[in-house]
C-alpha positions as CSV (number, residue, x, y, z in Angstrom):
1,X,-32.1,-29.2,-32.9
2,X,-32.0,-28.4,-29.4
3,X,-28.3,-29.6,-29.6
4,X,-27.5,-27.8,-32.2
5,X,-28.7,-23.9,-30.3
6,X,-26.8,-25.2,-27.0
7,X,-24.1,-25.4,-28.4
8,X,-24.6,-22.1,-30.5
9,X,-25.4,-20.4,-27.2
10,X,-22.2,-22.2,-25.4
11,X,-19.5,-21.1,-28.0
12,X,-21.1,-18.3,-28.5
13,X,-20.4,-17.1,-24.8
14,X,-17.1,-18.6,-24.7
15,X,-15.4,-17.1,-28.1
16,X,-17.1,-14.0,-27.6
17,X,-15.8,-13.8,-24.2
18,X,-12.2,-14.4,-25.1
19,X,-12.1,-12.5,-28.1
20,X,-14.1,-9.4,-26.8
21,X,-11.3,-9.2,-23.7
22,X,-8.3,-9.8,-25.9
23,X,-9.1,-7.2,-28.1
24,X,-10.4,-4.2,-24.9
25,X,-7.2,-5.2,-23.7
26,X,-4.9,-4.6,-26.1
27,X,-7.0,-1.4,-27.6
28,X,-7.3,0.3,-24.6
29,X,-5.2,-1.9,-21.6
30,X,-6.3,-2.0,-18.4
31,X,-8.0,1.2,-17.5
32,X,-10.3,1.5,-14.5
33,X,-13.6,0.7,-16.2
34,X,-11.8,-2.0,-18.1
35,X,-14.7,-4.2,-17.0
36,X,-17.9,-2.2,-17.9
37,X,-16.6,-1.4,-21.1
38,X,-15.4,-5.1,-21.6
39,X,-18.9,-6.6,-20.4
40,X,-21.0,-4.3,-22.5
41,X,-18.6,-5.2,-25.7
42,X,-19.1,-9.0,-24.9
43,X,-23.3,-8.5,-24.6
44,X,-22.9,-6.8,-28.2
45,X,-20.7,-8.9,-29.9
46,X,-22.7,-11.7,-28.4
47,X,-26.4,-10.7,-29.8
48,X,-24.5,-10.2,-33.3
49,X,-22.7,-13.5,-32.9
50,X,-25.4,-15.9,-31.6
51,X,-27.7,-15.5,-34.9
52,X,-24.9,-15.8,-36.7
53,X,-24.1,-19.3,-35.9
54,X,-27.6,-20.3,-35.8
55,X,-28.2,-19.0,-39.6
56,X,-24.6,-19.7,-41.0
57,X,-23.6,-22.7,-39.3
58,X,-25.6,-25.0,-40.9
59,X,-24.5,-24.1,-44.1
60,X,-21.1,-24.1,-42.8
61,X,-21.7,-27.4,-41.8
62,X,-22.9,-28.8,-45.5
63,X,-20.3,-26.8,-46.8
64,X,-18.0,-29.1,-44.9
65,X,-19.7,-32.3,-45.0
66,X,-19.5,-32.0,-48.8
67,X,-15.9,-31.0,-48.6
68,X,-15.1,-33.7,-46.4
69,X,-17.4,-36.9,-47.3
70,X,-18.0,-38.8,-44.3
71,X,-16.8,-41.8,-46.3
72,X,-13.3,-40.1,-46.8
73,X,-12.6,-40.0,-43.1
74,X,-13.7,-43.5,-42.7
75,X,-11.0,-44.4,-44.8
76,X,-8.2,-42.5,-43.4
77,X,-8.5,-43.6,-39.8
């Protein structure tokens, strides 16, 4: 369990990073508080985000394990 909210709070720092700067960059380019206005987007999208993975993901993740039986990719490798 531990595991599984590391790695929640990892990606969850590093997609909303990327994404939040791609998209205050090309919406409004480089202006001269580019990076308050990029930091405080990343600190909102990241409280939305982080729950988000912690409640969805694991059903993302049995959605997926029954899509994709573990026995099925035994077979294929």
């Amino acid at each position: 369990m531990r595991q599984r909210i590391a790695f929640g709070l990892i990606m969850g720092v590093i997609t909303t990073g990327i994404i939040s700067f791609t998209l205050i960059s090309v919406n409004i380019g480089f202006v001269e508080k580019f990076l308050s206005i990029w930091l405080r987007s990343w600190a909102m999208s990241y409280t939305v985000v982080i729950p988000c993975i912690l409640l969805i993901g694991p059903k993302v993740q049995a959605l997926v394990n029954t899509t994709f039986p573990e026995k099925a990719m035994v077979e294929e490798e």
